[in-house]
DRENDREN-524506 format. One line per field, with one value per residue (C-alpha): residue in three letters; x, y, z. Coordinates in pm, whole numbers. Example, Ala and Ser with C-alpha at 12.3 -4.5 7.8 and 13.67 -1.06 7.14 Angstrom:
<pts>
code	(ALA SER) $
c1	(1230 1367) $
c2	(-450 -106) $
c3	(780 714) $
</pts>
This chain:
<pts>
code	(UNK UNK UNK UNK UNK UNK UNK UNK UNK UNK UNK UNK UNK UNK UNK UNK UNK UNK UNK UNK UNK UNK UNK UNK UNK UNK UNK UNK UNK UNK UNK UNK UNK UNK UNK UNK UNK UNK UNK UNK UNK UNK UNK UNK UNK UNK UNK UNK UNK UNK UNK UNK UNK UNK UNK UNK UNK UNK UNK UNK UNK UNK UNK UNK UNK UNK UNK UNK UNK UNK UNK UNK UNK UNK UNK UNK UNK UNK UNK UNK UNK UNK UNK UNK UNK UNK UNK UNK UNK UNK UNK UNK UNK UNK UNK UNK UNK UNK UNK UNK UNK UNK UNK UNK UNK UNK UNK UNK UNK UNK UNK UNK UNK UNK UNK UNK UNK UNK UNK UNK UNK UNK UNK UNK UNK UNK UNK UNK UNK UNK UNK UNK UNK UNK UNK UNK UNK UNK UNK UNK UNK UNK UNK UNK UNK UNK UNK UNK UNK UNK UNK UNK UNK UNK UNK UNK UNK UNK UNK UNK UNK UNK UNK UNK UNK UNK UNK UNK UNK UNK UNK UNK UNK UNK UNK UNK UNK UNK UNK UNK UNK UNK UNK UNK UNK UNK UNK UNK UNK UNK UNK UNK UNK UNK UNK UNK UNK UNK UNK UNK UNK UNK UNK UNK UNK UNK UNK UNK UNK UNK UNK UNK UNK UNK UNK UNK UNK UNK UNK UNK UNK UNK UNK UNK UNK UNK UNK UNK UNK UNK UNK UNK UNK UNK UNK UNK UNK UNK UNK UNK UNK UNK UNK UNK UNK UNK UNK UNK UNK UNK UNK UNK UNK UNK UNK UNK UNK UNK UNK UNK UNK UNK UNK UNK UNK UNK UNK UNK UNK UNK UNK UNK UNK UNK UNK UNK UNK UNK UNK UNK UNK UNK UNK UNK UNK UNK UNK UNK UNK UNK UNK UNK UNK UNK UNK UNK UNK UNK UNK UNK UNK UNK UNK UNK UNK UNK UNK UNK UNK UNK UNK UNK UNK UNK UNK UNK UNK UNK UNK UNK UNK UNK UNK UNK UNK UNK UNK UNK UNK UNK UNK UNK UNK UNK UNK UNK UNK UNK UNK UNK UNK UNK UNK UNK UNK UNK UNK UNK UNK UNK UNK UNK UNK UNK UNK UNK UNK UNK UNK UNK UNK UNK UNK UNK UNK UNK UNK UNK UNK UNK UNK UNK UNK UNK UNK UNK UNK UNK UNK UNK UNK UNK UNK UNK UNK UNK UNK UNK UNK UNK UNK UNK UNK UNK UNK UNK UNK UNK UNK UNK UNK UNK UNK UNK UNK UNK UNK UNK UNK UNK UNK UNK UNK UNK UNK UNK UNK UNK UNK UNK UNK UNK UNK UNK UNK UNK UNK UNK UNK UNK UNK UNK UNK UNK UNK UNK UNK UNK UNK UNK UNK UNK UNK UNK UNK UNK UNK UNK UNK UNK UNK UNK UNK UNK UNK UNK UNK UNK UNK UNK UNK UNK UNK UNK UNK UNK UNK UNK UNK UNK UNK UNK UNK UNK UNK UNK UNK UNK UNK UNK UNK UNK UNK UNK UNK UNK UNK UNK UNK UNK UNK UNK UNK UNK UNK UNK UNK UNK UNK UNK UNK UNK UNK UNK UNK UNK UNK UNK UNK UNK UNK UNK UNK UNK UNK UNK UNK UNK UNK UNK UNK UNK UNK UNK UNK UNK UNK UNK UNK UNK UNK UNK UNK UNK UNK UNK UNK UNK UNK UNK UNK UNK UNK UNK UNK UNK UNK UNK UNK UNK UNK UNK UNK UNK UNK UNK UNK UNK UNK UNK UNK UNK UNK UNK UNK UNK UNK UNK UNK UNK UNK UNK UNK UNK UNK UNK UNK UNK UNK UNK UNK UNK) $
c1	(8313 8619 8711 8655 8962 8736 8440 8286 8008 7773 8023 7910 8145 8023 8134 8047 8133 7883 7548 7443 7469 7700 7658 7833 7840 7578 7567 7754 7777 7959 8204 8494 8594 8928 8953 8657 8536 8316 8191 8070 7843 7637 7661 7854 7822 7701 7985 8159 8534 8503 8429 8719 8877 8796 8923 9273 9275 9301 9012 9056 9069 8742 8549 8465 8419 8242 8141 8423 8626 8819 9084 9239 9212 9284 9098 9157 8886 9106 9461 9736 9920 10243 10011 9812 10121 10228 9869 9899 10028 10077 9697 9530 9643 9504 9481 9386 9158 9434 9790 9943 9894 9932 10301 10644 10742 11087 11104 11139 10874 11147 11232 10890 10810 11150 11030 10705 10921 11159 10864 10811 11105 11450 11574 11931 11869 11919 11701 11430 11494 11447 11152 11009 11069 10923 10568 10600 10582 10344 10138 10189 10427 10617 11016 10984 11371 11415 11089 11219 11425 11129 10983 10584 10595 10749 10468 10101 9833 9717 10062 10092 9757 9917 10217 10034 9849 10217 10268 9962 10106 10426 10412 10161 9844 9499 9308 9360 9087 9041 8923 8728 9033 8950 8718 9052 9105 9009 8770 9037 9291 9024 8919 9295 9320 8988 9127 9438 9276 9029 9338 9559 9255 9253 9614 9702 9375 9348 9020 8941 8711 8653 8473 8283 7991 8057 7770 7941 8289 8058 7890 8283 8463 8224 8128 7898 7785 7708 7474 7484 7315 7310 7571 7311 7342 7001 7093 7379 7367 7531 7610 7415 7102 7154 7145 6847 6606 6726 6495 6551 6382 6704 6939 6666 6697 7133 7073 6811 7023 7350 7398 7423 7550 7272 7360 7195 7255 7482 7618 7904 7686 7471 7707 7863 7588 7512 7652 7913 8065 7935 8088 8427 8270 8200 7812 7669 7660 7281 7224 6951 7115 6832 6964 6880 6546 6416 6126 6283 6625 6777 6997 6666 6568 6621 6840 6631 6592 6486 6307 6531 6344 6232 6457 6750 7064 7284 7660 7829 7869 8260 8408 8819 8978 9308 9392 9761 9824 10159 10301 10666 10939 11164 11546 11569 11333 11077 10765 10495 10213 9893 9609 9741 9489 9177 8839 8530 8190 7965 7638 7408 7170 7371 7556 7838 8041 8440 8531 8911 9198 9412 9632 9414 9372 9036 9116 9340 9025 8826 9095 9150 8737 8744 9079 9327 9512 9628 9649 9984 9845 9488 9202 8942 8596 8425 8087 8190 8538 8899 9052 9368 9333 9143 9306 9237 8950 8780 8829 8677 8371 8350 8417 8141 7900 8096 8004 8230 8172 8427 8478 8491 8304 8460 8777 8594 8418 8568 8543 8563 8284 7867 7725 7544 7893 7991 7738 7657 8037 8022 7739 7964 8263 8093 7908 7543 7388 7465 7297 6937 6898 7204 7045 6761 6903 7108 6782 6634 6958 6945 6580 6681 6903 6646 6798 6625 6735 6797 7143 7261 7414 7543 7913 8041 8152 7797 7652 7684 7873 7566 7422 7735 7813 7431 7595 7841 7579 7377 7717 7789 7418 7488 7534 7253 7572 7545 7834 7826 8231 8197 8499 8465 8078 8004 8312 8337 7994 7790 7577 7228 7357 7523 7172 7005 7263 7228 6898 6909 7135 6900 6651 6838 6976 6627 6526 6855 6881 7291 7540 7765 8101 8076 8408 8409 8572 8257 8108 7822 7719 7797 7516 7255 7317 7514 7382 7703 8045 8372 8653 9016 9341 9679 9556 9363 9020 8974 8561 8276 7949 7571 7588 7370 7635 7925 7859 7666 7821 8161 8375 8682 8890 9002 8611 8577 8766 8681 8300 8420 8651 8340 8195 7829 7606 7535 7736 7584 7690 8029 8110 8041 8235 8558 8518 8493 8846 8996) $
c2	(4677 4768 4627 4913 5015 5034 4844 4883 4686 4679 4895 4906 5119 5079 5233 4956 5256 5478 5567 5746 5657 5378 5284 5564 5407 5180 4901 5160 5005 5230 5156 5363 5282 5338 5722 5784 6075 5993 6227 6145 6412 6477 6694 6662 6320 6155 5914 6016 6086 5762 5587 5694 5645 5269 5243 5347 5111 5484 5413 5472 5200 5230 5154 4809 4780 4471 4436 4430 4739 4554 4819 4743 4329 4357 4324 4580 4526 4262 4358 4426 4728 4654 4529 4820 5064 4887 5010 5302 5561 5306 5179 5437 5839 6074 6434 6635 6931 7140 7109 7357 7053 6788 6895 6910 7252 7191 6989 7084 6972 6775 6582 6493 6407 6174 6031 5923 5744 5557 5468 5185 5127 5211 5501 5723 6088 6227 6033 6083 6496 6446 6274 6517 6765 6588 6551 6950 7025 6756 6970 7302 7477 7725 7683 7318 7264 7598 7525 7193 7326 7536 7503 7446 7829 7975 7859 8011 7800 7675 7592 7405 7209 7093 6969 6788 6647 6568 6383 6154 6096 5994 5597 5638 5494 5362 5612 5978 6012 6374 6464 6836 6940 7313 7376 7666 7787 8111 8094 8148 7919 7686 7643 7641 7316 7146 7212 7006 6722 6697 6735 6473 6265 6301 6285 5982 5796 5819 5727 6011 6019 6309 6403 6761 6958 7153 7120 7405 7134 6822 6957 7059 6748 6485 6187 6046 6072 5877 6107 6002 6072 5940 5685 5543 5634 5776 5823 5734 5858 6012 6397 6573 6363 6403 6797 6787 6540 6401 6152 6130 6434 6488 6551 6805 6987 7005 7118 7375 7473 7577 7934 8090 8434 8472 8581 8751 8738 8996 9059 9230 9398 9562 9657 9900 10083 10102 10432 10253 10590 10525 10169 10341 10572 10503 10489 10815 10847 10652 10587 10285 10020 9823 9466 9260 9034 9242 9413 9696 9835 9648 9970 10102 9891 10105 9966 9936 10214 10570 10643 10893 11205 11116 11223 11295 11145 10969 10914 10633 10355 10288 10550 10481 10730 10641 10375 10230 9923 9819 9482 9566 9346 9116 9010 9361 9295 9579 9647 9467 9691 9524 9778 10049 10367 10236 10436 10248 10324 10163 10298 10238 9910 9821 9495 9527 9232 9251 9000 8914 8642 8530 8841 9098 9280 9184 9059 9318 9566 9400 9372 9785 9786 9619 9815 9567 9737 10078 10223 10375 10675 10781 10830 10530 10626 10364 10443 10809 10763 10816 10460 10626 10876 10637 10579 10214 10316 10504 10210 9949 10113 10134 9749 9740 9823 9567 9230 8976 8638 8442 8180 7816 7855 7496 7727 8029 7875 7772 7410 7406 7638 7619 7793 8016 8128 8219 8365 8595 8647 9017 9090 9025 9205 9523 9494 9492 9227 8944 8659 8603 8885 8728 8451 8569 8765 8424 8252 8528 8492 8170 8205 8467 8225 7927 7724 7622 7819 7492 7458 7683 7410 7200 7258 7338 7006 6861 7094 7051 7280 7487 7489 7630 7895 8010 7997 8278 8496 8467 8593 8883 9029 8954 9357 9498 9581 9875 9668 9312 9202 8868 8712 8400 8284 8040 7835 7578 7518 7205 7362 7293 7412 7697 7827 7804 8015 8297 8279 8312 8610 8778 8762 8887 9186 9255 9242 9422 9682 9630 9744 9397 9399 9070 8894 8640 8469 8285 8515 8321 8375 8735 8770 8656 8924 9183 9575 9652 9481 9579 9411 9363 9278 9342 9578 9808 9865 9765 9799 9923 9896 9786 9389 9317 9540 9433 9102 9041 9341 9361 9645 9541 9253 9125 9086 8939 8682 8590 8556 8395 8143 8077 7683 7682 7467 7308 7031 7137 7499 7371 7175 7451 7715 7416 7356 7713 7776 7479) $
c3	(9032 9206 9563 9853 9984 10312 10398 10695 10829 11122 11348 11677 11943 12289 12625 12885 13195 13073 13248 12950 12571 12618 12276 12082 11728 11647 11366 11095 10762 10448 10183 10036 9688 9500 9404 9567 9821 10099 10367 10695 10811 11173 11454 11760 11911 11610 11594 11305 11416 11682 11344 11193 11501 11467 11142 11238 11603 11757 11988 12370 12584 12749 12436 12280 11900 11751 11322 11088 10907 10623 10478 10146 10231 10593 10903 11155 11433 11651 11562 11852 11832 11647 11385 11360 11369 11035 10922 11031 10730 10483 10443 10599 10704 10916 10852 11135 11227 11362 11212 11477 11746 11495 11400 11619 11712 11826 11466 11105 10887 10665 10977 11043 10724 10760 11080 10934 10618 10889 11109 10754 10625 10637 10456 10430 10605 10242 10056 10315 10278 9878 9964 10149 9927 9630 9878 9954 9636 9585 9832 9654 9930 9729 9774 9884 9876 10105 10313 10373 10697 10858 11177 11163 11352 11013 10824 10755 10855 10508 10470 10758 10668 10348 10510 10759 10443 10301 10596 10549 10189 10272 10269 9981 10181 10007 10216 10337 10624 10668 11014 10926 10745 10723 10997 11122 10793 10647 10353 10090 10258 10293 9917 9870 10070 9918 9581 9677 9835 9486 9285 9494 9442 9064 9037 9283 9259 9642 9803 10065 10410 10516 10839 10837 10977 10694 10420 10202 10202 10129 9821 9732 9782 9820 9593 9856 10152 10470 10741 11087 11369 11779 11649 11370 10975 10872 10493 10257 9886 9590 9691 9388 9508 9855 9777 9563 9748 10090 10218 10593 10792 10947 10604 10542 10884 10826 10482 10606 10883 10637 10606 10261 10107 9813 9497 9222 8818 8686 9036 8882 8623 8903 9128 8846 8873 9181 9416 9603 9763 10093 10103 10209 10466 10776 10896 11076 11399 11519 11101 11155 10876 10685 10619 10328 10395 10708 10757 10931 10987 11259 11358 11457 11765 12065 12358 12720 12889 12846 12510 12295 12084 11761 11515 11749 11652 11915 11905 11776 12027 11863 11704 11520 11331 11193 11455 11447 11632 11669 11889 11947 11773 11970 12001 11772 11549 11424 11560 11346 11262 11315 11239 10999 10982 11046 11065 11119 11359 11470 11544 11839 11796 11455 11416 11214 11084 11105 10811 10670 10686 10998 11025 10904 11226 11334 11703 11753 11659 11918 12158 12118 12171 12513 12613 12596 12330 12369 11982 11874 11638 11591 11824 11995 12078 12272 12446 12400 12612 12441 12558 12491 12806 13081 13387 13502 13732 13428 13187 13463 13421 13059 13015 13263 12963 12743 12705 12525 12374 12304 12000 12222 12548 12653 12732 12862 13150 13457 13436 13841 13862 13803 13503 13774 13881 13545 13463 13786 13805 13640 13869 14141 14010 13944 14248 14076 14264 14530 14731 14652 14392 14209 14166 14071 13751 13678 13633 13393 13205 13139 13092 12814 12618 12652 12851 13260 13552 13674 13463 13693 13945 13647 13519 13216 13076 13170 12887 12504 12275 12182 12550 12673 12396 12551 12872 12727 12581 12896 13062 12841 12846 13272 13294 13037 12837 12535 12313 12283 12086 11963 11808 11610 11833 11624 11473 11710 11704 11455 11152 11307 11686 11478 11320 11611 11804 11537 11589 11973 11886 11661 11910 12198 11974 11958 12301 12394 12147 12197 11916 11859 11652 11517 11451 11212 10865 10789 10542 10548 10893 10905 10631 10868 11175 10986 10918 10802 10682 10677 10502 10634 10492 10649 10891 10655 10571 10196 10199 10432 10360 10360 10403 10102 9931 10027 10002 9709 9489 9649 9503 9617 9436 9748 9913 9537 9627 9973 9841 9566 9775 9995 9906 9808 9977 9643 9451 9120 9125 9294 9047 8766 8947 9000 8564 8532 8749 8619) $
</pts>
């Protein structure tokens, strides 16, 4: 058997300063063998990136390791830092979550890719530029010798991902640890960059760590995989068995937890003959929109309030009709047309999921919703108001019966502030309620999103991710709104704190009865709240339709290929589908 190019054993990261969970990692043992892929799954806290961390000396200075991490023959637990700088990139890379921080701006991406050869060895400025353009290639980014001289800001964000993976390659390292690698990345981009690292793996040999929440990306990548939870592994095993019988109660919870777009034999064959007319058209004005799996159509429910005739139909609560958006160009540059002709509604009590890649005009929608964005061309309906004729006053009280929830609450609430502040703050601005009776509807907020009126004195930062994304929701339902926009809720958020926030949602679209326009690029998730989809790409609506249609028997080769791109929560159908492409 082959020596492990890692080996840790009985890791133990403590933080002697803290009055709660001092012990963040405790007594980790795991091995990483030559050309091998190990994942290190858990949700937040777990102790899977301060593991990493470890193995790379890139621990802060208020923590105290003790075990032993032994990476390809060398001990690393105990080494100064000028020793573990010389480990650093040539036994062990890091690729990081976010390339947009993780790269220079004021720097090309040759230079950087220069400055990580010279930070090794010594090396003329034009053999480190043919370098670098050997590893961009290496990487797949097209025109490597041209794309050489561009600043990260010229790049896309898969591209910029796969240089920051070029980067980890440079001083050809035994292990590339991968530090949720895609967790920014559209769907498409995202299998993109998974297909590299599984090809650089079978090409180089390189053994890879990667760190994910991402169940969908384990059954992808992984060759094994080490679960962890409260600092403590709980299960370590092959992936294909880990899939099809996890033993620890917890595995079985995160697998549980993943969502999944289902699919059906002879998808293709079906949806041919289907009627897919309506697909393009937008819904009727109050259509109720039965989703797959529920009992009744969710469009249905009826907001609070007073009970409308049977039978009558009410107006849509968003109504577009060939929008333009443009953002004007600058230093002479032309304007760039964000949202080109778009006609969508949305109908009250329906949920409709906005879906599409980074640039497809699906914040700028939302942003026109809320009337940030004034459209160019075309007419926008919101609550039965033209958003292109309000005066300020007039548009005040529209956004008034808006709520928004944004995609990382940990930026979104004033850190200075108590939840209770935040969340009575629209109360206060629109002059609803103050004092006592304030407080009072905080509490039933809170109450509403299941979490104790009593986390109204806490702060933000003494809350965890999916505590304080509740915190938002209780905030945007603060003024009974009849539109709830929610752009990207649930990225930031772990799989099992992510399932039961969709949940909550469900249940408080419910008790609500508000219309949503669910923003997201996890197809996956819009499946479980969705009525209705509808599919962007460079500005323009390519499908609209049931979610169950769209979906599962997409018309459009473009919605093909984002369902297509999305990784299945299964290693045995992954690895069919990666034989198939291949």
């Amino acid at each position: 058997m082959a020596t492990p190019v890692l080996s840790v054993r009985e890791l133990t990261v403590e933080f002697p300063a803290a009055v709660v969970h001092p012990r963040a990692v405790d007594n980790v043992s795991f091995e990483v063998a030559p050309g091998e892929i190990v994942a290190l799954v858990g949700e937040s806290g777990s102790g899977k990136t301060l593991t990493a961390k470890a193995v790379l000396g890139l621990l802060p200075d208020t923590a105290r390791a003790t075990g032993s991490i032994d990476l390809a023959g060398q001990q690393v637990l105990g080494l100064d830092e000028k020793a573990l700088r010389s480990v650093r990139g040539s036994r062990a890379a890091m690729v990081f979550q976010e390339p947009s921080t993780a790269l220079n701006p004021v720097e090309t991406v040759g230079w950087q890719i220069g400055e990580a050869l010279r930070a090794h060895r010594k090396v003329k400025r034009a053999d480190a530029r043919r370098r670098a353009v050997e590893l961009l290639e290496l990487v797949g980014i097209p025109e490597p010798q041209k794309r050489v001289g561009y600043y990260p800001h010229q790049l896309s964000g898969g591209q910029k991902q796969r240089v920051v993976i070029a980067l980890a390659l440079a001083n050809e390292p035994d292990l590339i640890i991968a530090d949720e690698p895609t967790t920014a990345l559209d769907v498409t981009v995202q299998a993109e960059i998974l297909g590299l690292l599984h090809d650089l793996r079978d090409r180089l040999g390189r053994a890879v760590l990667i760190i994910t929440h991402n169940m969908g990306v384990v059954a992808d990548l992984a060759d094994r995989v080490v679960v962890l939870r409260s600092g403590r592994v709980v299960e370590t095993s092959p992936v294909l068995e880990l899939f099809a019988r996890p033993q620890a109660d917890y595995t079985r919870e995160l697998l549980a937890a993943v969502p999944r777009v289902p699919t059906t034999s002879k998808a293709d064959g079906e949806a041919s003959g289907d009627d897919d007319s309506a697909r393009s058209q937008p819904a009727k004005p109050g259509a109720a929109v039965k989703r797959s799996g529920s009992a009744e159509p969710r469009g249905a429910v009826e907001p609070r309030g007073a009970a409308e005739p049977q039978g009558a139909v009410r107006p849509p609560v968003v109504d577009f009709r060939d929008v333009v958006v443009e953002y004007p160009g600058r230093l002479g540059r032309p304007a760039f047309t964000a949202v080109d002709g778009v006609t969508l509604s949305l109908a009250p009590g329906e949920v409709l999921g906005l879906v599409g890649e980074s640039g497809s005009g699906k914040t700028t929608l939302g942003r026109v919703v809320v009337g940030l964005l004034r459209p160019k061309a075309g007419r926008a309906e919101v609550l039965g108001a033209d958003l292109g004729k309000l005066s300020a006053g007039a548009l005040r009280e529209v956004r008034a019966r808006i709520g928004l929830v944004f995609q990382d609450p940990a930026t979104t609430l004033d850190p200075r502030r108590t939840v209770g502040d935040a969340v009575g703050e629209p109360l206060e601005v629109h002059g609803r309620a103050q004092g006592r009776q304030a407080r009072a509807r905080v509490a039933a907020l809170l109450e509403s999103v299941q979490l104790p009126a009593s986390y109204a004195d806490r702060r933000p930062a003494e809350l965890s991710g999916g505590q304080r994304q509740r915190a938002g929701l209780a905030r945007a339902l603060a003024l009974d709104p009849q539109l709830l926009v929610a752009d990207e809720p649930t990225s930031a958020l772990d799989v099992s704190v992510q399932a039961a926030v969709l949940r909550l949602f469900r249940d408080l679209q419910e008790q609500y009865g508000f219309a949503c326009l669910f923003i997201s690029h996890d197809l996956a998730v819009v499946d479980e709240v969705a009525d209705r989809v509808a599919v962007l790409r460079h500005g323009r609506v390519v499908e609209v339709g049931p979610a169950a249609d769209v979906l599962r028997r997409p018309s459009a080769d473009y919605t093909r290929r984002l369902v297509d791109a999305i990784p299945v929560p299964d290693p045995a159908v992954q690895r069919a589908r990666r034989a198939l492409a291949g």
